[in-house]
N, C-alpha and C positions, 0 to 999 in steps of 0.2 A: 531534637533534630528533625527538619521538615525531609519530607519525603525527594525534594531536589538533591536538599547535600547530602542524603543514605544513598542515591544513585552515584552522584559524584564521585561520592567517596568510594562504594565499591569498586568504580571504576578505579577508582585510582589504587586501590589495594590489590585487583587484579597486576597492575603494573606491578606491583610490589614484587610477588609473587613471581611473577614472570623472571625480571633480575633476580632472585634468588633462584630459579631453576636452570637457567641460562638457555641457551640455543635460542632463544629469543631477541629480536630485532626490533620489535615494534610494537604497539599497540594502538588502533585505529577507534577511536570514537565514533559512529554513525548516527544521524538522525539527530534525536533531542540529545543525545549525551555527544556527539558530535559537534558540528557548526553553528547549530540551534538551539542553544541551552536555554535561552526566552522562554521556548514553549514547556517547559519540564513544566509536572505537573505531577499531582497522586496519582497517574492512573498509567502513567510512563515507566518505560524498561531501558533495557540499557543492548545496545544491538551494539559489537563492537568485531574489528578483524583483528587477528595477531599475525603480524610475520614472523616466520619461524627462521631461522639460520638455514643454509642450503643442507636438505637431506635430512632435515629434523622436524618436518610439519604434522608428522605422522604420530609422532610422538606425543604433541598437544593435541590430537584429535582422539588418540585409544586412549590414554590415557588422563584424567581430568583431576588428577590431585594439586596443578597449579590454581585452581579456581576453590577445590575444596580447604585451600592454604585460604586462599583470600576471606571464603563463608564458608561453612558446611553445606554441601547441596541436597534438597530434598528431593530434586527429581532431575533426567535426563535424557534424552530422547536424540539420536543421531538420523535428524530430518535430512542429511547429505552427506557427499564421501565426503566433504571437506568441514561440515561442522556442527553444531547441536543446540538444540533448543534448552533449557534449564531453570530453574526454580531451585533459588537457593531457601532455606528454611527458614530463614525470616521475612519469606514471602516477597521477595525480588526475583523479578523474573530478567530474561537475558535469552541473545540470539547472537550466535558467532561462527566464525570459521575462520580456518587457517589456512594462510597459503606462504609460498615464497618467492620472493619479489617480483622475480618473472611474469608469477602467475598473476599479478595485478593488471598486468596488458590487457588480458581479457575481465578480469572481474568487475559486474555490475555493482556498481555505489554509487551514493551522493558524497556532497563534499563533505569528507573526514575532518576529524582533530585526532592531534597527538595527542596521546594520554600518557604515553610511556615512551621511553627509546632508550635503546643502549648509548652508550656515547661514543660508539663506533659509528652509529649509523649516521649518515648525512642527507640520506635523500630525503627532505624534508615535503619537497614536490607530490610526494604519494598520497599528499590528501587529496588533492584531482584527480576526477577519475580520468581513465584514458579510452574509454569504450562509454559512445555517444547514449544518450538516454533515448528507451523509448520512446516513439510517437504516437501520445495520446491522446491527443489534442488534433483538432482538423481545421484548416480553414476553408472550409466550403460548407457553409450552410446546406445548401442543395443536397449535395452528396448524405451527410449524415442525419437530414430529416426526412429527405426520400428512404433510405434504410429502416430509419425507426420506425417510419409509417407501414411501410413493410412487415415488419420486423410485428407491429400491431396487429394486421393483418392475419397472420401466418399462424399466430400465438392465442388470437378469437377462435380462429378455425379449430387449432388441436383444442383448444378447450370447448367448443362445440362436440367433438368427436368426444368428449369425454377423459383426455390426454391433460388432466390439469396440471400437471408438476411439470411438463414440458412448454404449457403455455404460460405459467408464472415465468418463465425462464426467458422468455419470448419478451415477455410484455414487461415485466419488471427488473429484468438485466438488460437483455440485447439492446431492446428499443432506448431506455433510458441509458444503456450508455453513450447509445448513437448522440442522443440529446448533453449527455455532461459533457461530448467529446468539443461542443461548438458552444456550449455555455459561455462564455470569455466572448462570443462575439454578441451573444442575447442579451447578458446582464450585467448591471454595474458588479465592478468585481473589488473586493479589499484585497490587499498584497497581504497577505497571510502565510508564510510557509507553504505555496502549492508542492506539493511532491510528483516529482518524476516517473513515479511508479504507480500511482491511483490516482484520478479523477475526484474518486469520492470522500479521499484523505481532507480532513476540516473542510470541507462544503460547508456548514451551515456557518462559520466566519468568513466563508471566501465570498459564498452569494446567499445572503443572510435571507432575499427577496426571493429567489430561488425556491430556499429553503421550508420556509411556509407553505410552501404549495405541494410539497415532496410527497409528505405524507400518504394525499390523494391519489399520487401516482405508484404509491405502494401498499397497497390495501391487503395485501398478503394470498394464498393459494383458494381459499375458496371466492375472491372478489378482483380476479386476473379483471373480469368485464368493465366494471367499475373503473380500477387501475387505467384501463388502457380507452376512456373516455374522458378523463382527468387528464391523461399525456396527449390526446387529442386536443383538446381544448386549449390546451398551454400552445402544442405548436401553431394551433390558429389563430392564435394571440400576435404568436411572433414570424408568421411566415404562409405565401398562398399555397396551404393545403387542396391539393386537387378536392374539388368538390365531389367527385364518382367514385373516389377511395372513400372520403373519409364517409360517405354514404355509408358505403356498405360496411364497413370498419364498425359503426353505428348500428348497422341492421345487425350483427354477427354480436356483436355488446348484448342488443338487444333481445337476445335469446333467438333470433327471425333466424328462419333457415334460407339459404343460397338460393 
């Protein structure tokens, strides 16, 4: 059995489960065990929501013997009040939580699949979500390479003063995400699965061109300088970097003092 139908299937023996415990409504597939089953793969989990009956969600969150019905679980971990991260023993992992219907007005997801449902329930609609997705994405060049260039800047200095874990942070988060946030306007892009919730979710299928170059731009805590002369380069590639910043941005790389 390939590692896609041990997921599936899981999934679908949680459901099992669930109709034999009852107070259960639903079972929401998310992500790759969700609307996106193409992308399964060995190295995918199974992220999924349960609606509970009104007044019984409680009950699937303390207690977790609908899941140990399904597998035996090796491990467990209550990452929120609403649900827990897990690793069943035959090394499937899994991320869920519980709500009841209501509470879906508010809850962040992508588009679901049914996995399960009572045959009472009807709202079939609750794969949509109803609360709009982050904004990760920018359309203003300007805006998010003036930031990064900044963001360069700022990130030389504290690593000048010696502050190097604050300036990896600078130079190979901040700035580079300023840069993924406008990527889709720099580079040809493949229609891949982008997700709503990271940027950096499949990059190297979404901007394959991109990708190649990344590396450079992440040269890790002792080589922030390096890094943030590689991220330079690139935005002057694709955009008139002020000539007096990227100066100094350059002298500050270069070990040179202010």
């Amino acid at each position: 059995m390939t590692r896609k139908e041990r997921l599936l299937q899981r999934l679908d023996g949680i459901g099992k489960s669930l109709e034999k415990k009852g107070d259960a409504l639903l079972l929401l597939g998310l992500g790759s065990v969700g609307s996106e089953t193409d992308r399964l793969d060995d190295y995918s989990d199974i992220d999924f929501y349960v609606i509970a009956a009104p007044g019984c969600k409680d009950r699937f969150i303390d207690r977790l013997d609908w899941l140990e019905d399904a597998h035996p679980l090796a491990y467990s971990f209550k990452n929120a009040d609403v649900g827990h991260k897990v690793l069943f023993e035959d090394g499937i992992y899994g991320e869920f939580a519980v709500f009841e219907e209501t509470d879906m007005d508010t809850a962040g997801y992508s588009k679901g699949r049914i996995a399960w449902k009572h045959p009472s329930y009807e709202n079939d609609g609750i794969v949509n979500p109803k609360v709009p997705f982050p904004q990760l994405t920018s359309e203003s060049v300007d805006f998010a390479l003036n930031e990064a260039l900044t963001n360069l800047y700022v990130g030389l200095c504290r690593y000048a003063r010696g502050e190097k874990l604050s300036a990896s942070r600078f130079i190979e988060g901040h700035a580079l995400n300023n840069v993924l946030s406008v990527l889709h306007l720099l580079e040809p892009k493949v229609d891949y699965y982008p997700d709503p919730f990271g940027n950096e979710r499949r990059l190297e299928k979404r901007y394959p061109r991109f990708a190649d170059r990344i590396g450079g731009m992440m040269q890790g805590y002792d080589k922030a300088p390096e890094s943030a002369v590689r991220m330079l380069e690139y935005m002057e590639e694709v955009y008139p970097v002020n000539g007096r910043l990227a100066e100094e941005i350059r002298k500050l790389a270069s070990g040179q003092s202010l």
